[in-house]
C-alpha positions in Angstrom: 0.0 0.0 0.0 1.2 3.4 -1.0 1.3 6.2 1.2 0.1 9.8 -0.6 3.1 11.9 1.0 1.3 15.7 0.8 3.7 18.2 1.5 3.3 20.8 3.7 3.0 24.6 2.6 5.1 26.3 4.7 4.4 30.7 4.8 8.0 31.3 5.2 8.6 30.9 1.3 5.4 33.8 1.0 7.3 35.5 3.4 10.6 35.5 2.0 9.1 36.9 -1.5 7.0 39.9 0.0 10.3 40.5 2.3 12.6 40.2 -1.3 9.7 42.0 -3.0 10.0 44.9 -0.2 13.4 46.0 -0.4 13.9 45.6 -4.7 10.9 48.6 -4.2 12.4 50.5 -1.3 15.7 50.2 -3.2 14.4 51.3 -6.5 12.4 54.4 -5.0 15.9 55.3 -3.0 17.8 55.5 -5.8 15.1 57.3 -8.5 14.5 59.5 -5.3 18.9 60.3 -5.0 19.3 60.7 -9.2 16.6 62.9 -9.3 18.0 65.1 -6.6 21.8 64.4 -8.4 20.2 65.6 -11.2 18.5 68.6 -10.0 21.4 69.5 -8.0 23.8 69.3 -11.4 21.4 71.1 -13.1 21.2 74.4 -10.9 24.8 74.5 -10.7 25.5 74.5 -14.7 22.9 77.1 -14.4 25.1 79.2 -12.0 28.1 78.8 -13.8 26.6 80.0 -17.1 25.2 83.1 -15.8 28.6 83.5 -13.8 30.9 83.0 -16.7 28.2 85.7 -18.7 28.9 88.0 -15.8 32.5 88.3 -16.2 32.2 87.7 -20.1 30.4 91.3 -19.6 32.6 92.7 -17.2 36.2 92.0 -19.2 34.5 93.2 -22.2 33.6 96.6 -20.4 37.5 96.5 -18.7 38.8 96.1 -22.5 36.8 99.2 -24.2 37.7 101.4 -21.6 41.4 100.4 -21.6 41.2 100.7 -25.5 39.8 104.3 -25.3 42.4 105.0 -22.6 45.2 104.0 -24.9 43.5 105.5 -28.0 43.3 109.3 -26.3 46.6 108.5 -25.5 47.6 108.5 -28.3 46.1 111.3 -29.8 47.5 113.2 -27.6 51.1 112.7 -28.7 52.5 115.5 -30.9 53.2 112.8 -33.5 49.7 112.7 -34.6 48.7 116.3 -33.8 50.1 117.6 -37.2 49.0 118.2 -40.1 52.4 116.1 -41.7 53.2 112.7 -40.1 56.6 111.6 -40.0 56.9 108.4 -40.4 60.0 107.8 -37.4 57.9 109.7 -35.0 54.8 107.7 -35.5 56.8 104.1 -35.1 58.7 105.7 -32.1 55.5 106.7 -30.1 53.8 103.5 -31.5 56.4 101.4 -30.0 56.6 103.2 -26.8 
């Protein structure tokens, strides 16, 4: 006579796959949650750097006109170019001066 073995069905293996099940989702949501904020985070500081970088793009190109008007009067000013006749050895003298 044969015996019908029945096994038993045991709520640990349920258990282990809602536990397994449980962290995969808190781990997923954890790390969507920290590359969202990585992201955001990234995405403000590019923005500050551009509008830094435009700020002194503006402010050299400001120190660079006035400098070059500066030299320019300068310039003027020097009897070589207050004639009427330009001598040539004047103008490369002040020039290179």
């Amino acid at each position: 006579m044969m015996r019908d073995i029945k096994t038993k069905h045991s709520i640990g293996q349920y258990v282990r796959y809602i536990l397994l099940f449980t962290i995969l989702m808190a781990l997923i949501v954890v790390l969507t949650g920290s590359y969202f904020t990585s992201r955001k985070l990234l995405t403000k500081r590019n923005l500050l750097s551009q509008q830094g970088a435009a700020v002194n793009l503006m402010a050299e190109e400001k120190t660079i006109h006035t400098s070059t008007i500066d030299v320019l009067q300068k310039l003027a000013n020097e009897d070589a170019f207050s004639g009427e006749k330009y001598q040539l050895s004047q103008v490369k003298q002040v020039l290179l001066y």
